[in-house]
N, C-alpha and C positions, 0 to 999 in steps of 0.2 A: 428434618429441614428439607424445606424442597430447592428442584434443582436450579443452578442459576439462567438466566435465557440468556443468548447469544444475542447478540444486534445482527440481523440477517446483513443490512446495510454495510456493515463492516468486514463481516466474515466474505462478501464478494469482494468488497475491493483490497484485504490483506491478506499475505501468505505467511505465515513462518515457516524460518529454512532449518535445517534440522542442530544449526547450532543455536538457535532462539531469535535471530533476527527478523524484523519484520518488511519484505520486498512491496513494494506498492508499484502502479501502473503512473508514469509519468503521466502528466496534466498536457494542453496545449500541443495535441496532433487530432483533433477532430475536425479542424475544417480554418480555413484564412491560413491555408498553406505556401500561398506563393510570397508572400513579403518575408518567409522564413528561411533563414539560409538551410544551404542541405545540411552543412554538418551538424548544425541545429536539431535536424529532423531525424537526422541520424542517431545524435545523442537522448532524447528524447524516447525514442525506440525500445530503450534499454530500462528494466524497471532499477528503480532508486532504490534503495535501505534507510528505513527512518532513524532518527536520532534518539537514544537513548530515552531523553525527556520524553519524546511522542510516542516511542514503545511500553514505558509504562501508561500510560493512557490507553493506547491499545487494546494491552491487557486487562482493563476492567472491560469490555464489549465484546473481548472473546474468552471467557473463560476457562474454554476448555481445549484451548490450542497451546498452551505453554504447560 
């Protein structure tokens, strides 16, 4: 059987951490910054952890991370 392919697409923009969760880069800090409050920007800063349902999805694009 041959191997499965990764989604390059995916494997840049997901991590998993070494308990299986999946961290991702927040959206909305690339530019049309001043109408943002700071704490906003601040919060943002920080990467998210996807939910359950979206980490099995995930996992069919990365194979071979879990």
């Amino acid at each position: 059987m041959p191997k499965m392919k990764t989604r390059k697409a995916a494997a840049k923009r997901y991590k998993v951490t070494g308990t299986g969760k999946v961290r991702y880069k927040k959206q909305g800090l690339r530019h049309i910054l001043t109408k943002k409050s700071t704490k906003r920007k601040r919060d943002l800063r920080h990467t998210g952890i996807l939910s359950e349902a979206e980490t099995k999805k995930v996992k069919v694009m990365l194979p071979y991370q879990f």
